[in-house]
Residue, then its C-alpha position, 0 to 999 in steps of 0.5 A: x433469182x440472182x442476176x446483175x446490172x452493169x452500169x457506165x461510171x463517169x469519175x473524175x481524173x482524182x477518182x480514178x487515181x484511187x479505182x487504178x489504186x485499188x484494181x493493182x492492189x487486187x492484182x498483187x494480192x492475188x500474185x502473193x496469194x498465188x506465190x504462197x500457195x505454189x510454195x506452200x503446195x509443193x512443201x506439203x508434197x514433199x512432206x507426203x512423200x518424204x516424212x511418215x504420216x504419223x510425224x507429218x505436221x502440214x496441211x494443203x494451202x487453202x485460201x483462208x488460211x493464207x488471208x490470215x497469213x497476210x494480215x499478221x505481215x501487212x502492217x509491216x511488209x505492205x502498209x500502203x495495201x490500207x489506203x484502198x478499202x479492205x473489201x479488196x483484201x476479201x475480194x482477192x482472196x475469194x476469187x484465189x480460192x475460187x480460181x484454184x477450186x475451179x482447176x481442181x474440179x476440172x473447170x478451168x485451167x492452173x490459175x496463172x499469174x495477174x499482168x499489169x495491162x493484160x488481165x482483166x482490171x477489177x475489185x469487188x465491193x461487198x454489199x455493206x460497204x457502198x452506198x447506191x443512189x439516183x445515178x450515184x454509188x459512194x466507194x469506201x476510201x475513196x473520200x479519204x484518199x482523195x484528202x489525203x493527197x490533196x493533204x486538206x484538214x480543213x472540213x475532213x468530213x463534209x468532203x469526204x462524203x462529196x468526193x467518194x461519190x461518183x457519178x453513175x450514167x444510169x439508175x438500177x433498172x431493178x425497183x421494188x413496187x413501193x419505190x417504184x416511180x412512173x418515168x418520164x422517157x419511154x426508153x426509162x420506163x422499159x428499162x425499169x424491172x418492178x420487182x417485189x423485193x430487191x436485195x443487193x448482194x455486192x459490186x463490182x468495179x471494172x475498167x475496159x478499154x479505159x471506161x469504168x463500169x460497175x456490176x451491181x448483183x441483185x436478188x430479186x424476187x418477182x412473179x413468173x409471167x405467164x409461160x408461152x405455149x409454142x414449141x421451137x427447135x434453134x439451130x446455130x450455125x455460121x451463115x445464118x447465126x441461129x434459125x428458129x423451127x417457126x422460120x424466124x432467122x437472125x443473120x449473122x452481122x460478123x462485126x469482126x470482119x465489118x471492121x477488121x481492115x479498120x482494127x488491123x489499121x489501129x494494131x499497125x500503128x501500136x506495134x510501131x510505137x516507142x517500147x523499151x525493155x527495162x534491164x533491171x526488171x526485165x519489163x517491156x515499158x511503153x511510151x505514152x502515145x503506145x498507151x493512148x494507141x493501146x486504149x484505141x485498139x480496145x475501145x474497136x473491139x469493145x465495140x465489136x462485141x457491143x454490136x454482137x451482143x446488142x443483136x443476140x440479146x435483142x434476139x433471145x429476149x424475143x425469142x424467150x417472149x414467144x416460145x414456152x419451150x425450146x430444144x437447143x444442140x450441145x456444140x463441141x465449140x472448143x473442137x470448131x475453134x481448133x480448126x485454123x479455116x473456121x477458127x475467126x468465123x466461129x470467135x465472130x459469131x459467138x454462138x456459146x454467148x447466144x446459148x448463153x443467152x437464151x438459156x438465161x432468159x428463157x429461164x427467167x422467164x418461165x420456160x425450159x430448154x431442153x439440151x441435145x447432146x453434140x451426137x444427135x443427128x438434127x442436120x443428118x435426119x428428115x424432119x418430114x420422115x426421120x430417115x437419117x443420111x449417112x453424110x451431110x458436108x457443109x457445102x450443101x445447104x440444101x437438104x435433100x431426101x432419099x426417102x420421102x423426097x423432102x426438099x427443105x433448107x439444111x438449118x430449117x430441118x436441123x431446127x425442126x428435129x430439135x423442136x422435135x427433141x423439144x416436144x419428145x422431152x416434154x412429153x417424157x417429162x409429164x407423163 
């Protein structure tokens, strides 16, 4: 199985000048291959519209082809690209080519351009190139720049394997057996996955809301545990975030409204800081207390999503401990966010990152989910004697039977037929 460990990095004001270095090179890489392949496009159109096939000589842009491209031009147009590790080069290029395949396959919009300040601040580390340690990673580079801006030439080497290193607020949880250790802290010792290999596949370093954090992707490989035999229905919603056919509930928190009157404080005192709009470039340039006020803003609604992912992933790793199979709804999410009423109340409960999450880890652990599609009545239909309303607004959270009678709560019968769905599938499946 290939999964990731996202760890808290502590560097140093030097080191950091060189991650910064490395995310804007990753950024203008991208922004150049973006161009290139805009204007290489639109050449190859023309050509097939205009020239006959038989004296046609150009071909689609392709990702490959345009990192060649950029190395016979680097040393001469763009030599400070090598004071960062190539690694970012590569990682530029792949996620280009990933970006535009992902757009033609219909699975995510036109790539657009990388904002300096807006798009997410990243670059990726093959696995050869960085070395892990006990609350350690040493970056390739990122020695050597440091040197060379202090300009030291005295024992090169020794400093530069002492500065590339930097500090990591935790180990990586996973551990094969034979280097297995027994922690000291019980927090340390539930953290810790003993696996029977582990293999590093790469990294990624990302910065958010000014903290850096590095993604370690992992394959490990290790024995399926025993799978649970219940069978339960989920059912999302806003009032109650999700409700297990057993009668478990997980209320939903709305971190955003709990501290949407102290984040609306934060974004009033950015839009009053000093901004200027560069005449030449064209560029709006911020003051350093807007930067500072920018970062505060960030850091609120990186606390927002901790709170709500700390619940849900709590949630769905219990829920994926005690049920062998579960029958979840396909929700139309894009058409919910489209209502302006329910918009704020649908981005707050964050119900495609709870799926998210319990398809993930019923999987690791075993089990199955079963999928049912966005037209399957759970809510319209009686859980008691399958007679399916013809209507069921929102207002009424309690449903009521026409046929049998049954009085039951609208998200506990929703969660009941899709344990239905669940078990009807599973049947279908071994017979």
């Amino acid at each position: 199985m290939k999964t990731a460990n996202k760890i808290r990095m502590n560097p140093t004001s030097e080191q950091v000048e060189y991650l910064k270095r490395a995310c804007g090179t990753r950024r203008f890489i991208y922004n150049w291959g973006r161009e290139q392949w805009e204007r290489q496009h639109q050449a190859y159109k023309a050509e097939q519209e205009t020239v006959p096939e038989a004296e046609r000589q150009l071909s689609p842009p392709n990702a490959l082809a345009l990192k060649k491209q950029f190395h016979a031009i680097r040393e001469e147009a763009y030599p400070w690209t090598y004071e960062v590790t190539k690694c970012v080069v590569e990682g530029a290029f792949d996620d280009l080519g990933r970006a535009y395949a992902n757009f033609f396959a219909g699975r995510a919009r036109y790539p657009k351009y990388k904002k300096k300040g807006k798009s997410h601040e990243s670059f990726y580390l093959s696995n050869d190139k960085f070395t892990i340690g006990s609350h350690w990673i040493a970056i390739p580079g990122l020695g050597r720049f440091i040197l060379d801006q202090r300009q030291t030439q005295k024992d090169r080497g020794k400093l530069r394997r002492k500065l590339e290193t930097v500090n990591l607020a935790e180990k990586l949880r996973f551990v094969e057996k034979a280097q297995a250790s027994s922690p000291t802290k019980k927090r340390k010792w539930r953290k810790q996955v003993i696996c029977d290999q582990v293999q590093i596949e790469g990294a990624t370093v990302s910065c958010e809301a000014g903290r850096w954090y590095v993604s370690i992707q992992v394959e490990i490989k290790k024995a399926l545990p025993q799978t649970p035999e219940p069978v339960v229905g989920v059912d999302v919603g806003l009032k109650t975030a999700a409700v297990v056919s057993d009668g478990r509930r997980l209320e939903n928190q709305k971190p955003l409204a709990l501290h949407l009157k102290k984040l609306r404080k934060l974004q009033r005192k950015l839009s009053k800081k000093q901004k200027t709009k560069d005449p030449e470039t064209g560029r709006t340039v911020f003051s350093q207390h807007a930067q500072k006020q920018r970062v505060k803003v960030a850091r609120k609604h990186q606390q927002i999503a901790a709170i709500r992912r700390d619940v849900q992933h709590k949630f769905t790793t219990q829920l994926a401990q005690t049920a062998g199979t579960i029958g979840i709804e396909d929700l139309n999410l894009l058409g919910m966010m489209a209502n302006r009423r329910l918009a704020r109340a649908v981005a707050d409960a964050a119900m495609g990152q709870l799926l998210q999450f319990l398809k993930m880890k019923v999987a690791s652990a075993g089990g199955q989910v079963f999928i049912a599609s966005r037209w399957f009545p759970s809510t319209k239909r009686c859980s008691g004697c399958g007679h399916v309303k013809k209507r069921m607004p929102l207002k009424h959270r309690t449903y009521h039977c026409l046929v049998c009678g049954l009085v039951i709560d609208r998200d506990l019968n929703a969660a009941l037929n899709l344990a239905q769905f669940a078990r009807d599938m599973l049947r279908h499946l071994l017979a």
